[in-house]
C-alpha positions in Angstrom: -177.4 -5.9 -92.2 -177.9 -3.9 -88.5 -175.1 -5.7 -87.3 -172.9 -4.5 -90.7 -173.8 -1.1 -90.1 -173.3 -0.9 -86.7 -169.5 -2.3 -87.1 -169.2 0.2 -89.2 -170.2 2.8 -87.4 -168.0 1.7 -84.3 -164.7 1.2 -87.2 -164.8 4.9 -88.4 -166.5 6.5 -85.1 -169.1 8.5 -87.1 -172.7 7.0 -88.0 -173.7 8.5 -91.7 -176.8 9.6 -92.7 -176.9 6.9 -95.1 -176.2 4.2 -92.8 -179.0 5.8 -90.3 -181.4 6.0 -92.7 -180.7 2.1 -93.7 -181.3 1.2 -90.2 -184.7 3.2 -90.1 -185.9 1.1 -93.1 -184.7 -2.1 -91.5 -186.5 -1.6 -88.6 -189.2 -0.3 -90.5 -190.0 -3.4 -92.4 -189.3 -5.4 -89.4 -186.7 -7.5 -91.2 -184.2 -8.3 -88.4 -183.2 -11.0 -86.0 -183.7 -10.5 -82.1 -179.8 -10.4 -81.8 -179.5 -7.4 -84.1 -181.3 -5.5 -81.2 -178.6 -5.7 -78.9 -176.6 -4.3 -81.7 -178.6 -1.7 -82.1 -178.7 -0.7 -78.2 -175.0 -1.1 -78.0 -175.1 1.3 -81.1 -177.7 4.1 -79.3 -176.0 3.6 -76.0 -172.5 4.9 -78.0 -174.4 7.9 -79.6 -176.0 8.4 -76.9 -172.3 8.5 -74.5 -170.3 10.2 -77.8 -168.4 7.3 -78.3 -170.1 7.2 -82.0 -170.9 10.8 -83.8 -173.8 11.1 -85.9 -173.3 12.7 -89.2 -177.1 14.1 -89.4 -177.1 17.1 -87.2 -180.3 16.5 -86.2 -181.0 14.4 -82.5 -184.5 13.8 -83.9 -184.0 10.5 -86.6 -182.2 8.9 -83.7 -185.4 8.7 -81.6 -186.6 6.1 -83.7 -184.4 3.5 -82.0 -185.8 4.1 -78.9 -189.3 1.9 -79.8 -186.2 -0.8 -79.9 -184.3 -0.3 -77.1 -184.9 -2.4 -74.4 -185.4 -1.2 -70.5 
């Protein structure tokens, strides 16, 4: 599902609210596979750059992928 979402994101440019908060509940029930990380840094590092636009105006949400991103 991460890796869905993030080729979405990438596809249209903009990560939506609804997509965010999909990934929050993924990560929050711990249900993914070690490779969906590295989707999920490649995602942050894009929002993070501007390459991706968030749709939720606030930066806060996105600090939950932090926990996941590796060093």
């Amino acid at each position: 599902m991460i890796r869905t979402l993030v080729e979405s994101a990438f596809q249209t440019g903009y990560l939506s609210v609804e997509s965010e908060g999909l990934l929050h509940q993924v990560l929050a029930t711990k249900c993914y596979q070690s490779e969906d990380l590295e989707d999920l840094e490649t995602l942050y590092d894009a929002v993070r750059t501007g390459e991706i636009k968030r749709e939720a105006s606030s930066q806060l949400p996105m600090a939950f992928l932090t926990q996941y991103k590796s060093c």
